[in-house]
C-alpha positions as CSV (number, residue, x, y, z in Angstrom):
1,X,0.0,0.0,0.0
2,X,2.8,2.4,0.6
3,X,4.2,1.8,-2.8
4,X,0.7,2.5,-4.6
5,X,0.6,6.0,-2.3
6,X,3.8,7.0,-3.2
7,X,3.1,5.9,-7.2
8,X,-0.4,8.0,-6.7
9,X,1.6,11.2,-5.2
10,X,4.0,10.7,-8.1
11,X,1.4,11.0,-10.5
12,X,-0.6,13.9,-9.1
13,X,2.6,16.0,-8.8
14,X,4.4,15.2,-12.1
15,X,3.9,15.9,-15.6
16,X,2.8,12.5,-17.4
17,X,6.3,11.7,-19.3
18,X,8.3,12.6,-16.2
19,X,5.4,10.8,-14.1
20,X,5.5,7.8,-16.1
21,X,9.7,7.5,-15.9
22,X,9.7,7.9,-12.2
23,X,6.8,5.5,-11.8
24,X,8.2,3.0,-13.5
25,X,11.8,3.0,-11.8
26,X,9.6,2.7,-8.4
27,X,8.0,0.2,-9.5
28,X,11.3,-1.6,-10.2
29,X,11.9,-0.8,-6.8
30,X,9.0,-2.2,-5.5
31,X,9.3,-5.1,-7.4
32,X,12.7,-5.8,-5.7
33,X,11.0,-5.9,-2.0
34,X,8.3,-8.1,-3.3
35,X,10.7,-10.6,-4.3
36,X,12.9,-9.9,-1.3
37,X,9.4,-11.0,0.4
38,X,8.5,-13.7,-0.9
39,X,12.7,-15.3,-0.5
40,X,12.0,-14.6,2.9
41,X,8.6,-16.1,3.7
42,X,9.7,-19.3,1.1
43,X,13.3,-20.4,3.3
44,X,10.4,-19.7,6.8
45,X,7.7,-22.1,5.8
46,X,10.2,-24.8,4.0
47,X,13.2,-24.4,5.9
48,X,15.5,-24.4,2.5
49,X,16.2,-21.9,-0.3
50,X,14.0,-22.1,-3.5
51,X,14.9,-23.7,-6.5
52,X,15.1,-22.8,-10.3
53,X,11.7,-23.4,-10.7
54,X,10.4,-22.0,-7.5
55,X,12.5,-19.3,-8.3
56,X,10.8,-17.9,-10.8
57,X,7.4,-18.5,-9.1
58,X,8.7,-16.1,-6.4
59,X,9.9,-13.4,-8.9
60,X,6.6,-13.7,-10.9
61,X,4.4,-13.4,-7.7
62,X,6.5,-10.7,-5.9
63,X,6.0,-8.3,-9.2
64,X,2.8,-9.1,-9.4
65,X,2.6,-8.5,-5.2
66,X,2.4,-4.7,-6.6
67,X,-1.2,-4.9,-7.9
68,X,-2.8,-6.4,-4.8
69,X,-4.0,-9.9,-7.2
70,X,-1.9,-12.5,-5.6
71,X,-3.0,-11.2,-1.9
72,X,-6.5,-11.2,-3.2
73,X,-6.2,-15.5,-4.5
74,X,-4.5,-16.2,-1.7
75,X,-7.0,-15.3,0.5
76,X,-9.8,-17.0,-1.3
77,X,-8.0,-20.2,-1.6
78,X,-6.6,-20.2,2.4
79,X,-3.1,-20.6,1.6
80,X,-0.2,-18.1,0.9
81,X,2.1,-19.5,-2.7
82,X,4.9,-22.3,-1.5
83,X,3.8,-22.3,2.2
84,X,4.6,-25.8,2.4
85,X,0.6,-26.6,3.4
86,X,0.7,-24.3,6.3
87,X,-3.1,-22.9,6.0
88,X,-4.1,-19.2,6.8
89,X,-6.6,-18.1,9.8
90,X,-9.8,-16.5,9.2
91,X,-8.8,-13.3,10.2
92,X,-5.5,-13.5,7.9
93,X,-7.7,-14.6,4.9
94,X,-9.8,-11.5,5.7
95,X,-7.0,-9.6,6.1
96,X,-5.2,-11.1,2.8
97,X,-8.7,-10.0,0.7
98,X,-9.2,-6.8,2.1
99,X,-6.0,-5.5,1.2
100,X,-5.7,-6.7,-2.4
101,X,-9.2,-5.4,-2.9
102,X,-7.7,-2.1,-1.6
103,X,-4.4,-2.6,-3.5
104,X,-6.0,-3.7,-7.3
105,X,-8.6,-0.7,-6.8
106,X,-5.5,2.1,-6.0
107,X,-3.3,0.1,-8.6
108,X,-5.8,0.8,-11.7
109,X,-6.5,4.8,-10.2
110,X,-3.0,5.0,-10.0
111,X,-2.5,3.5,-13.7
112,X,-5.0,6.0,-15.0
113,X,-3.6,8.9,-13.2
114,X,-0.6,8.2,-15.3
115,X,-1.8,7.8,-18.4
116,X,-4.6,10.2,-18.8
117,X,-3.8,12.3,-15.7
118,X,-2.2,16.0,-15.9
119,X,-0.1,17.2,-13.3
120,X,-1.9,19.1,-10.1
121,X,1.3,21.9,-9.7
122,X,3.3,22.4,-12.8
123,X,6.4,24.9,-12.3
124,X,6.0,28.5,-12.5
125,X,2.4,27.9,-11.7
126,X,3.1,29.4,-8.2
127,X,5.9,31.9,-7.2
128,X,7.1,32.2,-3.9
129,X,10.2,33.8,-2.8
130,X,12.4,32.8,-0.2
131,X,10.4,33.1,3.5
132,X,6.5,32.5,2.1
133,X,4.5,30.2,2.7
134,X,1.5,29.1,0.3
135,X,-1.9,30.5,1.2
136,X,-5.0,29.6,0.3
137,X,-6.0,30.3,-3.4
138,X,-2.4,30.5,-4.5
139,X,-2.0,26.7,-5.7
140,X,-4.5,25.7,-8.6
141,X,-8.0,24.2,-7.3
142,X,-7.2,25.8,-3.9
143,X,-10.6,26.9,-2.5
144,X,-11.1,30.0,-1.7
145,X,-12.4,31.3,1.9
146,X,-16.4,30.6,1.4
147,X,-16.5,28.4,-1.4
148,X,-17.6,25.3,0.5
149,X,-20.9,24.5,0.2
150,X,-22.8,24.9,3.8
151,X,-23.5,21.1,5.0
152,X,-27.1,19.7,4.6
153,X,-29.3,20.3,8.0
154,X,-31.1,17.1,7.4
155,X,-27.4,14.9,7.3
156,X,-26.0,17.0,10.7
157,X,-29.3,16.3,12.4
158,X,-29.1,12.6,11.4
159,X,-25.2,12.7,12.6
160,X,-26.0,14.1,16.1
161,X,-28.7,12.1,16.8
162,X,-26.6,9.1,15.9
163,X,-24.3,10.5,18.2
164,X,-26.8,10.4,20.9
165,X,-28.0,7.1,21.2
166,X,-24.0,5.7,20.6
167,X,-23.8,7.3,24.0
168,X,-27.4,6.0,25.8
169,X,-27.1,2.4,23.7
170,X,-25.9,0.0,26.5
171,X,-26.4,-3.6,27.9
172,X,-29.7,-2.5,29.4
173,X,-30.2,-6.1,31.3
174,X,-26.7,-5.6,32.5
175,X,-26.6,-1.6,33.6
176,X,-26.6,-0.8,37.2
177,X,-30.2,0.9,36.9
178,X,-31.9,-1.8,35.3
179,X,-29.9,-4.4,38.2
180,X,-31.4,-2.2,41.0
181,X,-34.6,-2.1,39.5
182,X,-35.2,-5.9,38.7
183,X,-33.6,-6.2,42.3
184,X,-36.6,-4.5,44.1
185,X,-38.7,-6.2,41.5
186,X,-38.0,-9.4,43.0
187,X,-38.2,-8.5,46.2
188,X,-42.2,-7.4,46.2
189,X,-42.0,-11.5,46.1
190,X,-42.1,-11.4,49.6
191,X,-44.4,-8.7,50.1
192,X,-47.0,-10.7,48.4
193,X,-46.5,-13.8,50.4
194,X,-46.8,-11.6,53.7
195,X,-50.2,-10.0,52.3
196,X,-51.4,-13.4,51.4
197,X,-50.6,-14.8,54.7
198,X,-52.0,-12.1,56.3
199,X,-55.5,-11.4,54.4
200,X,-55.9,-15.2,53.1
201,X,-57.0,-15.8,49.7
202,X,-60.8,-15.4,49.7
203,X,-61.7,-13.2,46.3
204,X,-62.2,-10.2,48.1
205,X,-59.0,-10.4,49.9
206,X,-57.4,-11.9,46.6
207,X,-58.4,-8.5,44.4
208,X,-57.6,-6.2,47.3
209,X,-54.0,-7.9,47.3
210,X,-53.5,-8.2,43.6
211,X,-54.3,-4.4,43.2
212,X,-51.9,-3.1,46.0
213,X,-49.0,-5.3,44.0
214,X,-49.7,-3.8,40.6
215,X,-49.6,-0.1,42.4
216,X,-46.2,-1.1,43.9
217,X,-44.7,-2.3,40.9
218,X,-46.2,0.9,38.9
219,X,-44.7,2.8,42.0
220,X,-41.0,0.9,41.2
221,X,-41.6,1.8,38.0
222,X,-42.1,5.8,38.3
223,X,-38.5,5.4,41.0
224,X,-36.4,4.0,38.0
225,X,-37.8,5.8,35.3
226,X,-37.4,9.4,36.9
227,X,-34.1,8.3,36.9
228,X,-33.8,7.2,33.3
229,X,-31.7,9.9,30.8
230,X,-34.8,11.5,28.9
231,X,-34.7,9.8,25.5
232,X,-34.7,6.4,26.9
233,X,-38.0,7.2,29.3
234,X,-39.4,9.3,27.0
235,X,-39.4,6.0,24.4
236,X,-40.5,3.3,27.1
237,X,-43.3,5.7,28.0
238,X,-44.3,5.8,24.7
239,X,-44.1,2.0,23.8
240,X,-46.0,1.5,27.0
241,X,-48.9,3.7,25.1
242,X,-48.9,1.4,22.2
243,X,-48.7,-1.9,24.1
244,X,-50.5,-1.2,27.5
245,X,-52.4,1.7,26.9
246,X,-50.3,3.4,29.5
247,X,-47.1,5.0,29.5
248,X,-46.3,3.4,33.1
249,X,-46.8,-0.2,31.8
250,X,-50.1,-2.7,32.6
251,X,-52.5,-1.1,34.4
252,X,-54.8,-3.5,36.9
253,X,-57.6,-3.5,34.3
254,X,-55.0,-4.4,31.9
255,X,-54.1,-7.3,33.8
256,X,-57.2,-8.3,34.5
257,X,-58.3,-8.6,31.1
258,X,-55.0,-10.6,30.0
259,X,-55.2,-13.0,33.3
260,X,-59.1,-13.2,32.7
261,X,-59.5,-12.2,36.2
262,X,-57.4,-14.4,37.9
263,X,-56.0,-12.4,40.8
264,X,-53.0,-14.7,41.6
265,X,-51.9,-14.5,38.2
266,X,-52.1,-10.8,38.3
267,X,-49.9,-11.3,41.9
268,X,-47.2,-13.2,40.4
269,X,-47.0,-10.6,37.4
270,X,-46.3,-7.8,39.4
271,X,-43.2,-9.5,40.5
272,X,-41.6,-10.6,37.8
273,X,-39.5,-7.9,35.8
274,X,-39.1,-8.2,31.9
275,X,-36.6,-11.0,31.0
276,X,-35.5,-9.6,27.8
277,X,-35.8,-5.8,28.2
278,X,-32.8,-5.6,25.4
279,X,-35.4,-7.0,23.1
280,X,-37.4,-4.1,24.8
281,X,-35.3,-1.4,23.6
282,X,-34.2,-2.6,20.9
283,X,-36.2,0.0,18.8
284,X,-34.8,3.3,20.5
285,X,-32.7,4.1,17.9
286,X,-34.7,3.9,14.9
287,X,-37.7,5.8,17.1
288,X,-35.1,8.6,17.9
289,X,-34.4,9.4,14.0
290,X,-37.5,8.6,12.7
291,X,-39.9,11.5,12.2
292,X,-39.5,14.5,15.0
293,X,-38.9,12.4,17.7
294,X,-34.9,13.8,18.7
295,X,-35.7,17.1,17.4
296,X,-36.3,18.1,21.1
297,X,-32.9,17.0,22.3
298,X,-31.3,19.0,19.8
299,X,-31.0,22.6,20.4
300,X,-31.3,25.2,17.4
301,X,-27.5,24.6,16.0
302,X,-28.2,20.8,15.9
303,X,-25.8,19.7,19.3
304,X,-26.8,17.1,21.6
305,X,-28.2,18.5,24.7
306,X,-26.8,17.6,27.6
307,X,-29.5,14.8,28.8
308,X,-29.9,14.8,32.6
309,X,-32.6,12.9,34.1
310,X,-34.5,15.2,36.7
311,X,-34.6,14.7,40.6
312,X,-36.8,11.8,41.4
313,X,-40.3,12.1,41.9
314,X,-41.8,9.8,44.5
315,X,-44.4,7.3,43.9
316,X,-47.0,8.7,46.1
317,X,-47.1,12.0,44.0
318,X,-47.7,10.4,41.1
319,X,-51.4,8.9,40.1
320,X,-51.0,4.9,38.9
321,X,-52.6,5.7,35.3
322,X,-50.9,8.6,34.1
């Protein structure tokens, strides 16, 4: 790759005759350390030096080394030219492909640059005298000071939000919010046995119990999400709306449709947290570009807000269906 830069630099600076002269005695060059290459890796793998034959298998290959094509087979096929049947990784395969892809494509833009190309800076095209330095406008194609077109609002706005949720996207199961949270979740597990010791489990202690679990889990789940950055509670309240009907999750009559009025099931759902909340947020990127959703965490010149989640409200300000 250095070899094709240099070439490329070569043929954006020079004339095309002088270019093409240059070019080709660096390309000699180059050739050289190819073969010098391959030598080396041949005596490694097979413990000897080449023969006639191999020989000229190693000069052909470390010329042709130049355009990227060998790199590119030898990937494909798994193994590097007289490597005695020592087979390459995945990653080196990858590695092997990539670069001749690379190599091949700056080869053939380097090729055309020195047949059809014309040089970027030919002499007398700038005059500077001992002590000055260049300035902007003086070399040809230069831009001047305003020529650069403004950038498009709609490609910013997509870069910051982007921005954005790279910094809120986490392990959600795994972050120390959502830990505490399915902690205390758990733990109403024993609140509900003490209440169902305590009242028994005739219906109308049954519903009485089943309702006060619901409003504690609703009332875990204003704690955490008060505490929640604003995009992220901002989208579970709002896939709450679409799934529950409420943006603090299943409300009691919720419940009771979906467990048909069975108040033990209802108990036992209030104390179980969700076991794939990734899946959960899995959308919130796509709902914060889509349609004018981040606009309000971007102020007017299109830079992230700083997102702070505001002091904690308690439960008992807050109604259970709201």
């Amino acid at each position: 790759m250095i070899c094709i830069a240099i070439l490329a630099v070569i043929a954006a600076i020079f004339t095309p005759f002088v270019a093409l002269v240059v070019g080709i005695c660096a390309l000699v060059v180059f050739a050289g350390l190819g073969i010098k290459a391959r030598y080396d890796e041949f005596k490694a793998n097979n413990g000897r030096s080449p023969g006639w034959g191999e020989w000229a298998g190693l000069v052909g290959l470390g010329i042709a080394d130049i355009t990227g094509i060998p790199q590119i087979v030898e990937g494909i096929v798994g193994k590097r030219a007289f490597s005695n049947g020592h087979t390459l990784t995945d990653f080196q395969r990858g590695e092997l492909i990539g670069g001749g892809v690379v190599q091949l494509a700056a080869t053939v833009a380097m090729i055309a640059g020195l047949v059809t190309g014309k040089p970027t800076v030919k002499p007398g095209d700038i005059d500077l005298k001992p002590g000055e330095e260049v300035k902007p406008g003086d070399a040809p194609g230069d831009a001047e000071p305003g020529d650069a077109k403004p950038a498009d609002p709609a490609a910013v706005r997509l870069q910051k939000l982007n921005e954005l949720a790279d910094k809120l996207e986490v392990d959600f199961k795994n972050d120390p919010l959502r830990a505490a949270y399915e902690t205390e979740v758990n733990g109403l597990k024993a609140k509900a046995d003490a209440l169902l010791k305590e009242r028994g489990t005739d219906p109308a202690a049954l519903e009485q119990t089943a309702r006060d679990m619901v409003k504690a889990r609703r009332d875990l789940g204003v704690k955490y999400k008060d505490k929640t950055p604003e995009p992220l509670r901002d989208y579970i309240y709002e896939m709450n709306m679409q799934r529950y009907g409420d943006p603090l999750g299943p409300s009691f009559e919720f419940l009771m449709d979906k467990y048909n009025g069975d108040f033990m099931k209802i108990i036992d759902a209030s104390t179980r947290p969700n076991p794939d909340i990734n899946a959960f947020m899995a959308g919130f990127r796509k709902w914060l570009l889509e349609g004018t959703h981040g606009d309000k965490y971007l102020p007017a010149d299109n830079q992230p807000r700083q997102v702070i989640p505001p002091p904690p409200t308690e439960p008992s300000q807050r109604d259970d269906h709201n």
